[in-house]
N, CA, C and O of each residue as an XYZ file, in Angstrom:
876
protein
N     133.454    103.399    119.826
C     132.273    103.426    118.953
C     131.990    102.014    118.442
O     132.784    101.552    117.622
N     130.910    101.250    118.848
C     130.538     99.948    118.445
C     129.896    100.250    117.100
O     129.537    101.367    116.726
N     129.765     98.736    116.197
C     128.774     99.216    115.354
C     127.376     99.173    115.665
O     126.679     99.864    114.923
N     126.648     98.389    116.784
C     125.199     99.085    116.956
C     125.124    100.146    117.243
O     124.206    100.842    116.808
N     126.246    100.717    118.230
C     126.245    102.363    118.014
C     125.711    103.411    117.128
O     124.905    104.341    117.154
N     126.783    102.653    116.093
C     127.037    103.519    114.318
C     125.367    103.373    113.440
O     124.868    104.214    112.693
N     124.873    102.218    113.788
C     123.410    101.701    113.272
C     122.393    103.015    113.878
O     121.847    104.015    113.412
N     122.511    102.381    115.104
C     121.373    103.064    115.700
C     121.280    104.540    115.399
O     120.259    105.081    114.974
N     122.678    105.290    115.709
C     123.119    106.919    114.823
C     122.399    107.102    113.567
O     121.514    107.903    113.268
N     122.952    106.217    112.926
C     122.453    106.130    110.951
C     120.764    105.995    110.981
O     119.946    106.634    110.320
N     120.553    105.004    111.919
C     119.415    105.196    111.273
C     118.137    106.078    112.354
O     116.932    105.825    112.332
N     118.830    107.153    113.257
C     117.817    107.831    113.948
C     117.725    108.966    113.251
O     116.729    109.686    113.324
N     119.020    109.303    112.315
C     119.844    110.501    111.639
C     119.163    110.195    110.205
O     118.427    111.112    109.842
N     119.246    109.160    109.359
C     118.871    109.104    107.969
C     118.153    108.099    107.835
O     118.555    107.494    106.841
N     117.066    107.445    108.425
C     116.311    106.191    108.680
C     115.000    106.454    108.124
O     113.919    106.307    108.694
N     115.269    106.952    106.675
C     114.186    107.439    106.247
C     114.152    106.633    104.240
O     114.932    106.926    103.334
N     113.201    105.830    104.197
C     113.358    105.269    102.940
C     113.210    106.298    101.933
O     112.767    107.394    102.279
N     113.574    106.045    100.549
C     113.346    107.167     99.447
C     111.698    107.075     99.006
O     110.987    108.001     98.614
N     111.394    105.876     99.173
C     109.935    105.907     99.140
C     109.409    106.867     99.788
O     108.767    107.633     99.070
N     109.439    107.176    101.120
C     108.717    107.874    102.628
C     109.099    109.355    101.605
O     108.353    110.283    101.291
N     110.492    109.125    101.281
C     111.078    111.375    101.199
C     110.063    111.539     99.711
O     109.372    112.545     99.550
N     110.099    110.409     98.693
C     108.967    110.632     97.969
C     107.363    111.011     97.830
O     106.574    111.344     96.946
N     107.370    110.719     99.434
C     105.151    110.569     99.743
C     105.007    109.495     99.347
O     103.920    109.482     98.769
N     105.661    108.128     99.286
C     104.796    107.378     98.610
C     104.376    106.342     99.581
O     104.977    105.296     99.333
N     103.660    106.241    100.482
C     103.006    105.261    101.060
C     102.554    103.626    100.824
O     101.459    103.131    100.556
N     104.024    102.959    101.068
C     103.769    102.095    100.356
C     103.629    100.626    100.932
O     104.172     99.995    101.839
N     102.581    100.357     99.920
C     101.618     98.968    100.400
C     101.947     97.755     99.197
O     102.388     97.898     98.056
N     101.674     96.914     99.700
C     101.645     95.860     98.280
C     100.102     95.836     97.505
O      99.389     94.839     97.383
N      99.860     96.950     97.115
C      98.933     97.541     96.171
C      99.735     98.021     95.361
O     100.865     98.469     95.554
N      98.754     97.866     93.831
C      99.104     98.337     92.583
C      99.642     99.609     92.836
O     100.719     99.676     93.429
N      98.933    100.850     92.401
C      99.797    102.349     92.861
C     100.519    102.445     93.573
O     101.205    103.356     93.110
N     101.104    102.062     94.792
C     101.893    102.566     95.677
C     103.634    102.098     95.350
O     104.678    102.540     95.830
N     103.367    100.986     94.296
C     104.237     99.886     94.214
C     104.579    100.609     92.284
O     105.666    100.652     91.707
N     103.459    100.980     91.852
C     103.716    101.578     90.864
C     104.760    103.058     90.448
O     105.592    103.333     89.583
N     104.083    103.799     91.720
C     105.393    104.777     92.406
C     106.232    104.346     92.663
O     106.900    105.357     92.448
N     107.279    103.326     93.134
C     108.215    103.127     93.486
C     109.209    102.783     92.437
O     110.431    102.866     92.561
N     108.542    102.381     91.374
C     109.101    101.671     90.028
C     109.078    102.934     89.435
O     109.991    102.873     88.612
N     108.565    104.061     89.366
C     108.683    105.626     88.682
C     109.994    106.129     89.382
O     110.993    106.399     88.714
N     109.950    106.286     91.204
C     110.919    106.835     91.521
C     112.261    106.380     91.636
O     113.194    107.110     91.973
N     112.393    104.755     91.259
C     113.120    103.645     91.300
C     114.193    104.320     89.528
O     115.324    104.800     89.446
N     113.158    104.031     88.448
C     113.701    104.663     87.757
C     114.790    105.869     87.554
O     115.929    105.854     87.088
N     113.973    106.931     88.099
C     114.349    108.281     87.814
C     115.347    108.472     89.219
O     115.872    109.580     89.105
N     115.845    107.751     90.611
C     116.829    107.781     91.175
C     117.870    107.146     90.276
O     118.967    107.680     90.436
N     117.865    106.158     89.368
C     119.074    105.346     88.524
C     119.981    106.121     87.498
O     121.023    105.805     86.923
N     118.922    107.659     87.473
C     120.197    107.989     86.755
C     121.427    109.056     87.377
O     121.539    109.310     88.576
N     122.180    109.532     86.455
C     123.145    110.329     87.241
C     122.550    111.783     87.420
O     122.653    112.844     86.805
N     121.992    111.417     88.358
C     121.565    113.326     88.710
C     121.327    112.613     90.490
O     121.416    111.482     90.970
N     121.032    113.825     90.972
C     121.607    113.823     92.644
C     120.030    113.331     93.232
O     118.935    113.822     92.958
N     120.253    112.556     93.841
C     118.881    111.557     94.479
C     117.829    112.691     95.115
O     116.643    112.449     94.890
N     118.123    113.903     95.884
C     117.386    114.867     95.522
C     116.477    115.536     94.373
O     115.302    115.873     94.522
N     117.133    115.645     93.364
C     116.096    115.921     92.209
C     115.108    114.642     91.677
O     114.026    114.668     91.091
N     115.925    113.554     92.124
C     114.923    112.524     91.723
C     113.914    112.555     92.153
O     112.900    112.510     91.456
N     113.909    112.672     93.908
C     112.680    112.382     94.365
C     111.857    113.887     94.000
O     110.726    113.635     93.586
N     112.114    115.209     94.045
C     111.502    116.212     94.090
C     110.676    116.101     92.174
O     109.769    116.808     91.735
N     111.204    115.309     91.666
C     110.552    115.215     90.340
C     109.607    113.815     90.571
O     108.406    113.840     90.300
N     110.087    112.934     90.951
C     108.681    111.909     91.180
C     107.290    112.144     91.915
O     106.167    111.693     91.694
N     108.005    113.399     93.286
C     106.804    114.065     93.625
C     105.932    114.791     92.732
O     104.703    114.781     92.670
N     106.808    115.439     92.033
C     105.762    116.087     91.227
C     105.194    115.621     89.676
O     104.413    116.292     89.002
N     105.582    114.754     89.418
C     104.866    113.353     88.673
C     103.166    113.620     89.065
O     102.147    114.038     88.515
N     103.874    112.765     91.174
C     102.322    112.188     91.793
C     101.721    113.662     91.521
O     100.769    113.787     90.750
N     102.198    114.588     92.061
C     101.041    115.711     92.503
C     100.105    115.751     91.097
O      98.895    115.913     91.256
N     100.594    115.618     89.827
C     100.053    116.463     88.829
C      99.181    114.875     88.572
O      98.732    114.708     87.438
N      99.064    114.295     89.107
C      97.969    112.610     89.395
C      98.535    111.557     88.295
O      97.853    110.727     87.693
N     100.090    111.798     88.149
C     100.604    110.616     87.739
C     100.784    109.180     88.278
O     101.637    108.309     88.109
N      99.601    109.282     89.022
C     100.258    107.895     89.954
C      99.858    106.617     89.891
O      99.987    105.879     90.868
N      99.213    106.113     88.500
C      99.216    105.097     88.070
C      99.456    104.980     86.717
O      99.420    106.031     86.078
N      99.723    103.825     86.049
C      99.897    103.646     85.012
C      99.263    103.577     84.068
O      99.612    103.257     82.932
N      97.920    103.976     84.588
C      96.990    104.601     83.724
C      96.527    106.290     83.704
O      95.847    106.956     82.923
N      97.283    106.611     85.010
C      97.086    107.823     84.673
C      98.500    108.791     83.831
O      98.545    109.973     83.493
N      99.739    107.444     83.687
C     101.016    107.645     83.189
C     100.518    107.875     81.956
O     101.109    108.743     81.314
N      99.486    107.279     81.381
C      99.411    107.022     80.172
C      98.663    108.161     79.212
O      98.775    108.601     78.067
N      97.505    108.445     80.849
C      96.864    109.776     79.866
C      97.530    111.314     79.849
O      97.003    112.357     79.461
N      98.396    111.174     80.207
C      98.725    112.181     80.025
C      99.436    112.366     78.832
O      99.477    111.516     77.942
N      99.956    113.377     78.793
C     101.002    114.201     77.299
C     102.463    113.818     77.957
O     103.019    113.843     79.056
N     102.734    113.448     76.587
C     104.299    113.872     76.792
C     105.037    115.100     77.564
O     105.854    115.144     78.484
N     104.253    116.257     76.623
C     104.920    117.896     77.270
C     104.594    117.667     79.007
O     105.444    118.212     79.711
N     103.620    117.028     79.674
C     103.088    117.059     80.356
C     104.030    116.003     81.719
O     104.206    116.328     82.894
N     104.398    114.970     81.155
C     105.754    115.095     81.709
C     106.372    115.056     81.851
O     106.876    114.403     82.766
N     107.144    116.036     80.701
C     108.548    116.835     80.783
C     108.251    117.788     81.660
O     109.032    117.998     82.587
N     107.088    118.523     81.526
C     107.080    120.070     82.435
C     107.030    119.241     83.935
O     107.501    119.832     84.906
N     106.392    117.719     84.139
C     106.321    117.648     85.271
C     107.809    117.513     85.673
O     108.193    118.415     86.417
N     108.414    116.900     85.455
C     109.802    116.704     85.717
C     110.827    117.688     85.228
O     112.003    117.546     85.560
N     110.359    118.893     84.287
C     111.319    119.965     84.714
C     110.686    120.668     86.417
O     111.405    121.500     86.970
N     110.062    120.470     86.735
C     109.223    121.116     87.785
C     109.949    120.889     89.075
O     109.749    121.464     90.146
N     111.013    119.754     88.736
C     111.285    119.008     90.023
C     112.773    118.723     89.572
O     113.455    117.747     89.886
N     113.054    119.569     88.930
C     114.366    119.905     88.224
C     115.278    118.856     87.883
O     116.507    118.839     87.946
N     114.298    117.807     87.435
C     115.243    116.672     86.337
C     114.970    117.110     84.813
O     114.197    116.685     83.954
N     115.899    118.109     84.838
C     115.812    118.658     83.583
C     116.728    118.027     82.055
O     116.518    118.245     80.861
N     117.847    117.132     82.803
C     119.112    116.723     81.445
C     118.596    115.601     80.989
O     119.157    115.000     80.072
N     117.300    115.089     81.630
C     116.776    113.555     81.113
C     115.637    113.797     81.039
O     114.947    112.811     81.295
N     114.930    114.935     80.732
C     113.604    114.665     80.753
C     112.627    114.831     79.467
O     111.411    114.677     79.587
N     113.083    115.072     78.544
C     112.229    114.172     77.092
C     113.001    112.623     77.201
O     112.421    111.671     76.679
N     113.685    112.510     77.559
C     113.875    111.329     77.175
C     113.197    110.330     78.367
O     113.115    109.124     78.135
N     112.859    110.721     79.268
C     112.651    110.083     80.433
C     111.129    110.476     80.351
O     110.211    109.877     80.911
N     111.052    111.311     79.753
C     108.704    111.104     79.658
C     108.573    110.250     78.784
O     107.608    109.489     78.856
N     109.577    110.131     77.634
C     109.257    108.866     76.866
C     109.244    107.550     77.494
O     108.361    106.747     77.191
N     110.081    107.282     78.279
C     110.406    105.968     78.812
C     108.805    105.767     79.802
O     107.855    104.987     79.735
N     109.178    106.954     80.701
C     107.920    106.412     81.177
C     106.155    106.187     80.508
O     105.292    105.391     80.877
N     106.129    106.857     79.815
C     104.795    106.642     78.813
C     104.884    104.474     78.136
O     103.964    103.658     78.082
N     106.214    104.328     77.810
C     106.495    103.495     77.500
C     106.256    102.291     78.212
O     105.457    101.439     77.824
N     107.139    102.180     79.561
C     106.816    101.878     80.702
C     105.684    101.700     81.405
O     105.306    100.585     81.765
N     105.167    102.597     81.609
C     103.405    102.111     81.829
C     102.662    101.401     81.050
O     101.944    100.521     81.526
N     102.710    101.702     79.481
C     102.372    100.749     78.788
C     102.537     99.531     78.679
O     101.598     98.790     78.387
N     104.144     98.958     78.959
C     104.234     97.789     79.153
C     103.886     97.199     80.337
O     103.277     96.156     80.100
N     104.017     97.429     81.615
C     103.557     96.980     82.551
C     102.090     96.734     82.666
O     101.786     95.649     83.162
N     100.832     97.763     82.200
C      99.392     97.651     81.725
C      99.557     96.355     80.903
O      98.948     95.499     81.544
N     100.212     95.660     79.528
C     100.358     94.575     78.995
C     100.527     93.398     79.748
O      99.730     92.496     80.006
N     101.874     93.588     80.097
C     102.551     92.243     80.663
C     101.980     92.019     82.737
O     102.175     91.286     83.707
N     101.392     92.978     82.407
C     100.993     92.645     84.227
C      99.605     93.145     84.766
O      99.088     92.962     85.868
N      99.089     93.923     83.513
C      97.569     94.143     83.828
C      98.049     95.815     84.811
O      97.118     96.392     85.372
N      99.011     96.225     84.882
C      99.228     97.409     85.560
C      99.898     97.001     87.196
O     100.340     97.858     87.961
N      99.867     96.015     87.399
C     100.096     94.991     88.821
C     101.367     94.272     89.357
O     101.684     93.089     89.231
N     102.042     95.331     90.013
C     103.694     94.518     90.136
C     103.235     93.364     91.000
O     104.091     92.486     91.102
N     102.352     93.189     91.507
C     102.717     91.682     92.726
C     102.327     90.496     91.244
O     102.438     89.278     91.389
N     102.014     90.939     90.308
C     101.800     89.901     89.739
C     104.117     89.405     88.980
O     104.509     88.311     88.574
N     104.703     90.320     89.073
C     106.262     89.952     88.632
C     106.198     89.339     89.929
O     106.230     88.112     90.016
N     106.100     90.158     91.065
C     106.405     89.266     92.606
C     105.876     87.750     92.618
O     106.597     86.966     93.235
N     104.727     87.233     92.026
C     104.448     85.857     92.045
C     105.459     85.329     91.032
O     106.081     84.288     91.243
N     105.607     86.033     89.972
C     106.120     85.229     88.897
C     107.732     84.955     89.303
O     108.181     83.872     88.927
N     108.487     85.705     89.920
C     109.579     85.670     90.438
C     109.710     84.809     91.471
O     110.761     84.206     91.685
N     108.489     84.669     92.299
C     108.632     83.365     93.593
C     109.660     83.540     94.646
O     110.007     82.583     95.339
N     110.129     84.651     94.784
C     111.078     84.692     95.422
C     112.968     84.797     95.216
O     114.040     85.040     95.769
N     112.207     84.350     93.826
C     113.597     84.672     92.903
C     114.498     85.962     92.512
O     114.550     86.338     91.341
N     115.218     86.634     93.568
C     115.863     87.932     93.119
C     116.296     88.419     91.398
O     116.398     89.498     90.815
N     116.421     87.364     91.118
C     117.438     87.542     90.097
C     116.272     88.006     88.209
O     116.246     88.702     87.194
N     115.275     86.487     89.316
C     114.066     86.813     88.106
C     113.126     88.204     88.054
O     112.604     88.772     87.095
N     113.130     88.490     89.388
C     112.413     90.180     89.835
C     113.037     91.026     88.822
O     112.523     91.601     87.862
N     114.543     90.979     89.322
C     115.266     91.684     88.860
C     115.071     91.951     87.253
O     114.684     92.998     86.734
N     115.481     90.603     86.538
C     115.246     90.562     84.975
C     113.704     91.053     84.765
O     113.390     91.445     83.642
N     112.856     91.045     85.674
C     111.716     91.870     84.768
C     111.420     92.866     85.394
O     110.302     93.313     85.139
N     112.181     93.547     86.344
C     112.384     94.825     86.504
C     113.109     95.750     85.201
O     112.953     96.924     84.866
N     113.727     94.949     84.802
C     114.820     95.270     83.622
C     114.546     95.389     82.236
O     115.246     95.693     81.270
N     112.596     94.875     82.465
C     111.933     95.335     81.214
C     111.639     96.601     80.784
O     111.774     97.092     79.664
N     111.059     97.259     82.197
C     110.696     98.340     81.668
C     111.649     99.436     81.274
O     112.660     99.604     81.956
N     111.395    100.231     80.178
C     111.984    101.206     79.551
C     112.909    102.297     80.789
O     112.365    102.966     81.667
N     114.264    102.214     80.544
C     115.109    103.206     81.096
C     115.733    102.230     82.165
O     116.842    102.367     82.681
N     114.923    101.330     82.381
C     115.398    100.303     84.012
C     116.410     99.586     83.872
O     116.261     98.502     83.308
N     117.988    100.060     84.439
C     119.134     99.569     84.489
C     118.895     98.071     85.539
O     117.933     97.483     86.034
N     120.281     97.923     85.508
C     120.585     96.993     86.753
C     120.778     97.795     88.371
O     120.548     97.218     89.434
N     121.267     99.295     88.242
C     120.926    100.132     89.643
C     119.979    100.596     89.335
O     120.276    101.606     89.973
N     118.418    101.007     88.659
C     117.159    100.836     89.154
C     116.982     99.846     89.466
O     117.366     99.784     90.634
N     116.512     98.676     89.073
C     116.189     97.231     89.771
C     116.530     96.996     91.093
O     115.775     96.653     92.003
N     118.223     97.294     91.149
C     118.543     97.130     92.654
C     117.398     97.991     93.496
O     116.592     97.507     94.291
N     117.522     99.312     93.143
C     117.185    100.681     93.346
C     115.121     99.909     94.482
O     114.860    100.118     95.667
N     114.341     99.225     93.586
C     113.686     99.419     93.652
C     113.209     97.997     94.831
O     112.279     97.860     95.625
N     114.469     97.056     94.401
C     114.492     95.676     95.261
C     114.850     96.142     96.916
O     114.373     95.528     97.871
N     115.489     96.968     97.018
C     116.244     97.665     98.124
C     114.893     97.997     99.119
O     114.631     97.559    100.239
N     114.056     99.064     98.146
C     112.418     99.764     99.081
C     111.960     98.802     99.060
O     112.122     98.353    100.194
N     111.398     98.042     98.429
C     110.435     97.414     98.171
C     110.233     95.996     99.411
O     109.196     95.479     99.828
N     111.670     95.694     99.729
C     111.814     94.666    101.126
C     110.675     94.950    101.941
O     109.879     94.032    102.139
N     110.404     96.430    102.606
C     109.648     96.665    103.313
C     108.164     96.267    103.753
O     107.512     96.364    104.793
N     107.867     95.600    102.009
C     106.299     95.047    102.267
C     106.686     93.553    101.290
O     105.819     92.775    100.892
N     107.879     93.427    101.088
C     108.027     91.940    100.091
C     109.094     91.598    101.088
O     110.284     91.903    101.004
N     108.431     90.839    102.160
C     109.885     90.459    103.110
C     110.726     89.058    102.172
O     111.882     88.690    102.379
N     110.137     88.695    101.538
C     110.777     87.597    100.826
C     112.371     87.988    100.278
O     113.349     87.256    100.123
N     112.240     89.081    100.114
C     113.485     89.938     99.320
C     114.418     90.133    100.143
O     115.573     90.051     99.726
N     114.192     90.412    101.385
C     115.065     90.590    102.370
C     115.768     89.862    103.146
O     115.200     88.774    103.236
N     116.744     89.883    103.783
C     117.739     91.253    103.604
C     118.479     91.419    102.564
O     119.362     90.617    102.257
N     118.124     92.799    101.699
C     119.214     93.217    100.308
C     119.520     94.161    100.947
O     119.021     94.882    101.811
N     120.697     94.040    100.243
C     121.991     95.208    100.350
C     122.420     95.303     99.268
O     123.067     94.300     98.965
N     122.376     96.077     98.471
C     123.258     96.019     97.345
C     124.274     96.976     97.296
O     124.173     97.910     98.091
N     125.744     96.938     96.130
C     126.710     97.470     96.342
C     126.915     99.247     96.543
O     128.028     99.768     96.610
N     125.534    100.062     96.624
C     125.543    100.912     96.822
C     125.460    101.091     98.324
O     126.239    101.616     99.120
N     124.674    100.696     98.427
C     124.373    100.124    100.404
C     125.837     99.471    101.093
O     126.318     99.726    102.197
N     126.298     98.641    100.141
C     127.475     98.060    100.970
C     128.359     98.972    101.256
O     128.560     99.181    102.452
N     129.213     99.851    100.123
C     129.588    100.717    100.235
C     129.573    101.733    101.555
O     130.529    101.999    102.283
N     128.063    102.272    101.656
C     127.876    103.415    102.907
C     128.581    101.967    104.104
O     129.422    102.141    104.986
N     128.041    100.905    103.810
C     128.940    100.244    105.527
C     130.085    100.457    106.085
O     130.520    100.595    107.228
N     130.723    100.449    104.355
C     132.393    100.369    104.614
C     132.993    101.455    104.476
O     134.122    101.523    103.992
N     132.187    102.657    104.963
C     132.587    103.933    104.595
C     132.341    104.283    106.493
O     133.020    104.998    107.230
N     131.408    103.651    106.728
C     130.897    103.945    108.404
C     131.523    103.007    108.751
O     130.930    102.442    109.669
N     132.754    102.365    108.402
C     133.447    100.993    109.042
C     132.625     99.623    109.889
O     132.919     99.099    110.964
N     131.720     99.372    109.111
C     130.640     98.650    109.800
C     131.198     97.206    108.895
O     132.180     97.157    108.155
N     130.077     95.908    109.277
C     130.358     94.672    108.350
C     130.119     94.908    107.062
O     129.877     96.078    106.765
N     130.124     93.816    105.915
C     130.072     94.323    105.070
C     128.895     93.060    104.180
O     128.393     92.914    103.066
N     128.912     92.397    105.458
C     127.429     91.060    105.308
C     125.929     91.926    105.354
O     125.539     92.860    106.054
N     125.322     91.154    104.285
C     124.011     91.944    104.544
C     123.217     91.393    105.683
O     122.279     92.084    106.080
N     123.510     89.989    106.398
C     122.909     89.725    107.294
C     123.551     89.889    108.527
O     122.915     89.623    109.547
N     124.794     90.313    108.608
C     125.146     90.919    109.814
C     124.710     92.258    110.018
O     124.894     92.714    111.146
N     124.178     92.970    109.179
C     123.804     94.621    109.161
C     122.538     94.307    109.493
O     122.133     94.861    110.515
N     121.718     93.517    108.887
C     120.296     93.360    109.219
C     120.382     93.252    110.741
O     120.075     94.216    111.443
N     120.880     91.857    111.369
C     120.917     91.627    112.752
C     120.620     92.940    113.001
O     119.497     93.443    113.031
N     122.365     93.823    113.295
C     122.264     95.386    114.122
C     121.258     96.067    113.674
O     120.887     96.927    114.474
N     120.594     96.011    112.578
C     119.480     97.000    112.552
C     118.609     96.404    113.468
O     118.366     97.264    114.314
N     118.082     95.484    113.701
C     117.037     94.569    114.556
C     117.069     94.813    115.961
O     116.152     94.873    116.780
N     118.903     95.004    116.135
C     119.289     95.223    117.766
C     119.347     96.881    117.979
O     119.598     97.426    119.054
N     119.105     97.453    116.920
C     118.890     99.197    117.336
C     117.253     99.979    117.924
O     116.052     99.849    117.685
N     117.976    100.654    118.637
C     116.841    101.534    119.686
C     115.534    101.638    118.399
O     114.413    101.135    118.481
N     115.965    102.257    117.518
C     114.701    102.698    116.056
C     114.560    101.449    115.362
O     114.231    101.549    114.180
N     114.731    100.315    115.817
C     114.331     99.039    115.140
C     112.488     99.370    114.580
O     111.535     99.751    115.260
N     112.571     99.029    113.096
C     110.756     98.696    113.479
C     110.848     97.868    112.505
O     111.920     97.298    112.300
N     109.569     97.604    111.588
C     109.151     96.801    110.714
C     109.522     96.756    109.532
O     109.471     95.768    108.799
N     110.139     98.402    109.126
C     110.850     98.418    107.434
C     112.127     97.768    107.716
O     112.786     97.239    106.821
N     112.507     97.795    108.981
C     113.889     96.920    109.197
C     114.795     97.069    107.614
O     114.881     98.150    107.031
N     115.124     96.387    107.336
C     115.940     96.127    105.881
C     116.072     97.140    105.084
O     117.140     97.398    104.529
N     114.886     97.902    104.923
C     114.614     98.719    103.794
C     114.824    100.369    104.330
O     115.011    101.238    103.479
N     114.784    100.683    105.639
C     115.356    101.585    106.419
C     117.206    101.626    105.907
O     117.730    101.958    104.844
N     117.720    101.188    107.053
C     118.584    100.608    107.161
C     119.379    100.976    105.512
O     120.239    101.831    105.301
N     118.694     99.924    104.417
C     119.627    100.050    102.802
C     119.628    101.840    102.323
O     120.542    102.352    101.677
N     118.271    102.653    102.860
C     118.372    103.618    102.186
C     119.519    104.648    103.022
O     120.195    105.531    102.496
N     119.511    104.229    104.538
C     120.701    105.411    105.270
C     121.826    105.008    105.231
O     122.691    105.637    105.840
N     122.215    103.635    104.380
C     123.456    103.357    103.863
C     124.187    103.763    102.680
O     125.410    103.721    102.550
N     123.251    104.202    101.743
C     123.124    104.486    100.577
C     123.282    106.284    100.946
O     124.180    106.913    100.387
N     122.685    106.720    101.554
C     122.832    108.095    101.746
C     124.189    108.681    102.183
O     124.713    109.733    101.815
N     124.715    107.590    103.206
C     126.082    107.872    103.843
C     127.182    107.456    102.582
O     128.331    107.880    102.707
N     126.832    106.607    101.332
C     127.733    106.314    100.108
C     127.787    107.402     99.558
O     128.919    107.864     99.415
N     126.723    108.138     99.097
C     126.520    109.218     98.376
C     126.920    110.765     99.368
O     126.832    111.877     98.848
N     127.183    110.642    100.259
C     127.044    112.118    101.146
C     128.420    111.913    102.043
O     128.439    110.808    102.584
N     129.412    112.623    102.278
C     130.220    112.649    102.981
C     130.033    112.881    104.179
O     130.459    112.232    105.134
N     129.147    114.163    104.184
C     128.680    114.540    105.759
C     128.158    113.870    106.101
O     128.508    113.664    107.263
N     127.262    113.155    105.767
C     126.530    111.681    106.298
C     127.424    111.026    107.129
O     127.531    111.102    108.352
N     127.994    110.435    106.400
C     129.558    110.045    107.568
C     130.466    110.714    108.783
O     130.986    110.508    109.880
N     130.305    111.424    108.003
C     130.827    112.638    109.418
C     129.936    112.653    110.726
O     130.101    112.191    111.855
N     128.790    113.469    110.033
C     127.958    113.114    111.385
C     127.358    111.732    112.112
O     126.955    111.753    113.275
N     127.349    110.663    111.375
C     127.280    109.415    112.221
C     128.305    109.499    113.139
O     128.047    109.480    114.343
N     129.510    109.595    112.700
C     130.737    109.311    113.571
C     131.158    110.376    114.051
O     132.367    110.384    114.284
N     130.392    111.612    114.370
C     130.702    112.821    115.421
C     129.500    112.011    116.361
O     129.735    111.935    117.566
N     128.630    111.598    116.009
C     127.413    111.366    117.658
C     127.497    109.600    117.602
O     126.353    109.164    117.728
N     128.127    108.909    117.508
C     128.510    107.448    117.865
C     129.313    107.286    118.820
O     129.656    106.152    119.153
């Protein structure tokens, strides 16, 4: 079993970003980028990356999907959205954040993440710190959201962060983020999210045992 083997497995098997399992179609436009920083959030905490995304979906459905439409809504409005999608142990506290959250980002950015992306220049670290503004946003959201986001901010890439590294060294792969990039590049399902593929079916195989299993039953 080589590791382009193990790549190409991982990512024909789980080569699916949390953005994509969210619906969120994402562009370096305001909304799409605005979703990612909602579902970026609400994956950071401890509840199972499943309920995250099934509650950010239902955020968008109920037309939460900008930060102005974060804003008009009610509080009750979403809590029920996010009991709906069964993030239920954080969710007054997490409609607050996000009401909060939109607000500040409408302030400090006009509602517009490429405007942190200019201000950061390329700077991970500075992304990061004003990822870290908004309300609830740890240091694993930030990662969380630096990870998807490669896909249309190639500047960022290749990240791996220690959740991602982890699934490598669990699939006995390198443990360089630019040696993983390479093999993603040299795999049959190579495409354009390259990086951002790749971090989320690493991350899945950290979090999922069977993930591992089945890479390394068809490798």
């Amino acid at each position: 079993m080589t590791a382009r083997r193990t790549v190409e497995v991982l990512l024909s098997r789980y080569g699916t970003t949390y953005a994509a399992e969210a619906g969120i179609r994402l562009r370096n436009t305001p909304q799409p980028l605005y979703q990612l920083l909602v579902l970026s959030d609400l994956l950071s905490a401890r509840i199972r990356a499943s309920v995250a995304v099934a509650a950010a979906r239902a955020l968008f459905a109920h037309g939460m999907r900008s930060p102005d439409r974060m804003i008009g809504s009610t509080w009750q409005q979403r809590v029920d959205a996010l009991g709906e999608g069964g993030y239920r142990r954080y969710d007054e506290r997490t409609a607050t954040q996000l009401g909060d959250g939109a607000e500040l980002l409408l302030v400090e950015y006009g509602g517009d993440l490429r405007r942190l992306r200019k201000e950061a220049d390329g700077n991970l670290d500075v992304l990061r710190s004003g990822l870290r503004r908004t309300p609830g946003m740890g240091p694993a959201g930030a990662d969380i959201f630096v990870r998807e986001v490669q896909a249309v901010w190639p500047e960022t890439a290749p990240f791996l962060d220690g959740k991602a590294l982890q699934g490598a060294e669990k699939l006995g792969l390198p443990a360089s983020p630019a040696k993983l990039a390479r093999l993603a590049e040299q795999a049959e399902q190579a495409d354009d999210r390259g990086p951002a593929v790749l971090a989320a079916a690493l991350v899945r195989a950290a979090l999922d045992k069977h993930v591992v299993d089945d890479v390394a039953a068809r490798a």
